[in-house]
N, C-alpha and C positions, 0 to 999 in steps of 0.2 A: 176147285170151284166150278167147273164144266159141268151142268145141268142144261136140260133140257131149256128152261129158261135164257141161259145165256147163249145160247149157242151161235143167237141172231140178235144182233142189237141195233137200234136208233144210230145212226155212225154220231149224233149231239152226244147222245150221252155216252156213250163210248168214249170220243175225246176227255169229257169231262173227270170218267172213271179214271182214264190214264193219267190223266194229270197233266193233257195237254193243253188245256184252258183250263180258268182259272171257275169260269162257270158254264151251267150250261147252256144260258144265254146266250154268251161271247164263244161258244164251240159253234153254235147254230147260227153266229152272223158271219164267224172267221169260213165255216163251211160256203155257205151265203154269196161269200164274196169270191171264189173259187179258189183259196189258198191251197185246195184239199183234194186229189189225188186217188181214188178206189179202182187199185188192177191196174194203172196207167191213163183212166178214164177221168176227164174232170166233172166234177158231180157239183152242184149246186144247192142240192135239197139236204135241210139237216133232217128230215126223213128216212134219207134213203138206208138199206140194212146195209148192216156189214157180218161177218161171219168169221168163225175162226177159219185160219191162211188168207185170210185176204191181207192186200201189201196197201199199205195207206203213203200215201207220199205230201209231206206236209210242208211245203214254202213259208215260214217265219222268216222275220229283218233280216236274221242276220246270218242262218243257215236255213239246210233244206234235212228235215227226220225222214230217215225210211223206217217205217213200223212195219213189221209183220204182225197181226194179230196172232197172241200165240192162245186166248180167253174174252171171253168175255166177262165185263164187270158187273157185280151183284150191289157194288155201294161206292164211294167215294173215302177207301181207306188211306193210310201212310204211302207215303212215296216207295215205300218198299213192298206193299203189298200192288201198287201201281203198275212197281214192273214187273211183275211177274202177268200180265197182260198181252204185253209184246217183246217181240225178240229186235233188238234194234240192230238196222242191216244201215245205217248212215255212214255215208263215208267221212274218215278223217279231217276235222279241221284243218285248211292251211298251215301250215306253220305260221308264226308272224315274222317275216324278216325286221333284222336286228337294225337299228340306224346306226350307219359307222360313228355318227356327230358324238362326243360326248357329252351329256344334259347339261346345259345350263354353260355350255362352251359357244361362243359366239365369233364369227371373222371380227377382225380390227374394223373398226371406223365402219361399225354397222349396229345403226342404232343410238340411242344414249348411252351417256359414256356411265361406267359402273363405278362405285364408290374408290375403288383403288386408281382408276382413269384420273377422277375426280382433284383427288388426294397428288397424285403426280403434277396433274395441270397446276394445282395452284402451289406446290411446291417450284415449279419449272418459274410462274411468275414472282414467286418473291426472291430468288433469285434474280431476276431481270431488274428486278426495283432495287435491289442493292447496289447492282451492277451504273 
């Protein structure tokens, strides 16, 4: 896909191309607000070009993408023709550490009592009333 036309792109619609916004609107305000990274430099304008080897470095919630442009994009194809765009250089998600607690295991006398709690107590007091 490397033509003369792609070689420089709008960095809006480049996001868009890659499939890293959802439109080019929301690339050009996520740019806007400086989530967005060209060469290490923080850029503001969804104007500005980008070019192929340029390194984009992109802050979303919940991670940080390192894109290397490896293309520029001609259309807004499949997620498979998307990455063939950049070369992703992101480092590994954390692991998630494991919680030792078992789910839905709780300490004693923490909380309402659970239906077997329940089932004991009022077993314990009919007991007492025969007694």
């Amino acid at each position: 896909m490397t033509g003369a036309a792609t070689e420089r792109q709008r960095i809006d619609k480049w996001l868009f191309f890659a499939r890293v916004a959802k439109s080019r609107t929301l690339a050009g305000k996520f740019v806007a607000s400086g989530h967005v990274r060209l060469n290490r430099d923080k850029i503001s304008l969804p104007s500005q070009i980008v070019k192929i080897g340029d390194v984009l470095t992109i802050s979303l919630e919940r991670r940080i993408l390192v894109l290397k442009i490896a293309d520029g994009g001609s259309r807004r194809g499949p997620a498979s023709e998307a990455q063939m765009l950049y070369e992703d250089l992101s480092p590994p998600a954390p692991a998630k550490a494991e919680s030792p607690a078992v789910v839905g295991e709780r300490e004693a006398g923490a909380g309402r009592p659970t239906k077997r709690n329940r089932r004991e107590i009022d077993r314990f007091r009919m007991s007492r009333a025969d007694d």
